[in-house]
N, C-alpha and C positions, 0 to 999 in steps of 0.2 A: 520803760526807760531803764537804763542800765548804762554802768561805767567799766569802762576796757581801760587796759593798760596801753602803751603803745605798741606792744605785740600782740592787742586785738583782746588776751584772755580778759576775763571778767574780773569785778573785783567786788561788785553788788550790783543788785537790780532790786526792781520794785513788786509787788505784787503783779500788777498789770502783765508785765515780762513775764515772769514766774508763769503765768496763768497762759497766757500766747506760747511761751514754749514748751511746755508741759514737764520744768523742771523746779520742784522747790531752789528756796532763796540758796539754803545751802548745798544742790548738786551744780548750782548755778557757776557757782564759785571757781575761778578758777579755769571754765570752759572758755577755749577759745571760739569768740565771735565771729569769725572766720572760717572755722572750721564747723561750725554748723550752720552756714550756708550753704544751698544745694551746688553740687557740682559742674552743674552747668551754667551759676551764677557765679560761681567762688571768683574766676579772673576779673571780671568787672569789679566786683568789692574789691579786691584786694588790690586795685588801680587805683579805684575810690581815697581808701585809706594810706595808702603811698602818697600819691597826689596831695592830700592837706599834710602829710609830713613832710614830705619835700617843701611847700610853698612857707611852710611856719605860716609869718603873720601877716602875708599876705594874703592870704586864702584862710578862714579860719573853720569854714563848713562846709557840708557838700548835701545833698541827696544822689539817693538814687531806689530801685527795685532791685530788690531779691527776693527769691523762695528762703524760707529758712526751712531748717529742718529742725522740726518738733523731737522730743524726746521719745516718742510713740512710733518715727519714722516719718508722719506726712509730714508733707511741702506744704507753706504757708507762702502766699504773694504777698511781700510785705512793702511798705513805705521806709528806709532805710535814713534818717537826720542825722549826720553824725557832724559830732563839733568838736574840736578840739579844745584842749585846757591846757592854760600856760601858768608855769610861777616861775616869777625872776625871768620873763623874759625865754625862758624856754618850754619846749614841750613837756608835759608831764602825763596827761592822760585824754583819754577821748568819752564825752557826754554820748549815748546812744540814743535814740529815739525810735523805737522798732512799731510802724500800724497798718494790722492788717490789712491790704486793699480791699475795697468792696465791690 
Protein backbone atom coordinates (compact mmCIF):
# COMPACT_ATOMS: atom_id res chain seq x y z
CA UNK A 1 0.00 0.00 0.00
CA UNK A 2 1.08 3.30 -0.66
CA UNK A 3 -0.19 7.13 -0.98
CA UNK A 4 0.24 9.30 -4.33
CA UNK A 5 -0.42 12.71 -4.63
CA UNK A 6 -2.73 13.76 -7.25
CA UNK A 7 0.02 13.75 -9.85
CA UNK A 8 0.45 10.06 -9.09
CA UNK A 9 4.12 10.67 -7.24
CA UNK A 10 4.54 8.97 -3.90
CA UNK A 11 4.55 10.30 -0.75
CA UNK A 12 4.89 6.80 1.49
CA UNK A 13 4.39 3.38 1.13
CA UNK A 14 4.58 0.45 3.35
CA UNK A 15 6.96 -2.28 3.70
CA UNK A 16 4.65 -4.69 1.75
CA UNK A 17 5.20 -2.05 -1.45
CA UNK A 18 8.81 -1.41 -0.72
CA UNK A 19 9.17 -5.31 -0.85
CA UNK A 20 6.90 -5.85 -4.25
CA UNK A 21 8.83 -3.12 -5.94
CA UNK A 22 12.18 -3.60 -5.08
CA UNK A 23 12.63 0.06 -3.77
CA UNK A 24 13.28 1.03 0.00
CA UNK A 25 10.71 3.35 1.92
CA UNK A 26 13.00 6.23 1.03
CA UNK A 27 13.90 5.77 -3.05
CA UNK A 28 10.18 5.18 -2.88
CA UNK A 29 9.50 8.80 -2.20
CA UNK A 30 8.69 10.96 -4.55
CA UNK A 31 8.47 8.29 -7.60
CA UNK A 32 5.84 8.60 -9.67
CA UNK A 33 3.27 5.90 -9.66
CA UNK A 34 2.62 6.20 -12.99
CA UNK A 35 5.63 6.22 -14.27
CA UNK A 36 6.49 2.95 -13.13
CA UNK A 37 3.99 1.17 -14.67
CA UNK A 38 4.89 -0.85 -17.81
CA UNK A 39 4.48 0.91 -20.97
CA UNK A 40 2.10 -1.04 -22.48
CA UNK A 41 -0.12 -0.55 -19.43
CA UNK A 42 0.69 3.23 -18.59
CA UNK A 43 -2.68 4.42 -20.91
CA UNK A 44 -5.15 2.46 -19.09
CA UNK A 45 -3.85 3.73 -15.49
CA UNK A 46 -3.59 6.92 -16.28
CA UNK A 47 -7.51 6.69 -17.66
CA UNK A 48 -7.92 4.77 -14.38
CA UNK A 49 -6.63 7.86 -12.41
CA UNK A 50 -8.11 10.65 -14.48
CA UNK A 51 -11.43 9.08 -14.39
CA UNK A 52 -11.79 9.11 -10.26
CA UNK A 53 -10.41 12.76 -10.68
CA UNK A 54 -12.73 13.97 -12.98
CA UNK A 55 -15.99 12.01 -11.20
CA UNK A 56 -14.75 13.64 -7.39
CA UNK A 57 -17.36 12.17 -5.23
CA UNK A 58 -19.09 10.51 -7.38
CA UNK A 59 -16.92 7.84 -8.15
CA UNK A 60 -14.46 7.59 -5.24
CA UNK A 61 -12.46 4.03 -6.45
CA UNK A 62 -11.61 2.11 -9.17
CA UNK A 63 -9.48 -1.18 -9.82
CA UNK A 64 -7.96 -2.35 -12.36
CA UNK A 65 -4.48 -4.55 -13.87
CA UNK A 66 -1.19 -3.56 -14.46
CA UNK A 67 2.46 -4.71 -14.87
CA UNK A 68 4.54 -2.50 -12.71
CA UNK A 69 7.91 -2.22 -13.12
CA UNK A 70 10.25 -3.28 -10.29
CA UNK A 71 13.23 -1.35 -9.42
CA UNK A 72 15.33 -4.36 -10.91
CA UNK A 73 13.49 -3.79 -14.44
CA UNK A 74 10.85 -6.88 -14.13
CA UNK A 75 7.23 -6.63 -14.84
CA UNK A 76 5.02 -7.52 -12.10
CA UNK A 77 0.99 -8.31 -12.98
CA UNK A 78 -0.47 -6.53 -10.38
CA UNK A 79 -4.16 -5.92 -8.80
CA UNK A 80 -4.15 -2.04 -8.91
CA UNK A 81 -7.08 -0.34 -5.66
CA UNK A 82 -6.89 2.98 -5.91
CA UNK A 83 -9.15 5.27 -3.88
CA UNK A 84 -9.15 8.58 -3.48
CA UNK A 85 -8.98 11.00 -0.40
CA UNK A 86 -10.87 14.02 0.09
CA UNK A 87 -10.59 17.05 2.88
CA UNK A 88 -12.99 19.87 2.86
CA UNK A 89 -14.86 18.42 0.33
CA UNK A 90 -11.99 18.28 -2.24
CA UNK A 91 -9.48 16.05 -3.61
CA UNK A 92 -6.39 15.88 -1.88
CA UNK A 93 -4.58 12.58 -2.33
CA UNK A 94 -4.95 8.88 -3.63
CA UNK A 95 -4.90 5.65 -1.02
CA UNK A 96 -2.84 2.78 -3.39
CA UNK A 97 -3.45 -0.66 -2.92
CA UNK A 98 -0.67 -2.54 -5.25
CA UNK A 99 -1.16 -7.26 -5.20
CA UNK A 100 0.57 -9.12 -6.98
CA UNK A 101 -1.64 -11.34 -9.24
CA UNK A 102 -1.34 -15.11 -8.75
Amino acid sequence: MCFAGLDSRLSDANSAFCTLSGYSRMEVTGLSFLNSTAPADSEVATQQWQMILALGSKQTSTSYRCRIVRKDGQQLMCNVDLNLISRQGKPHSFLVSVNPCL
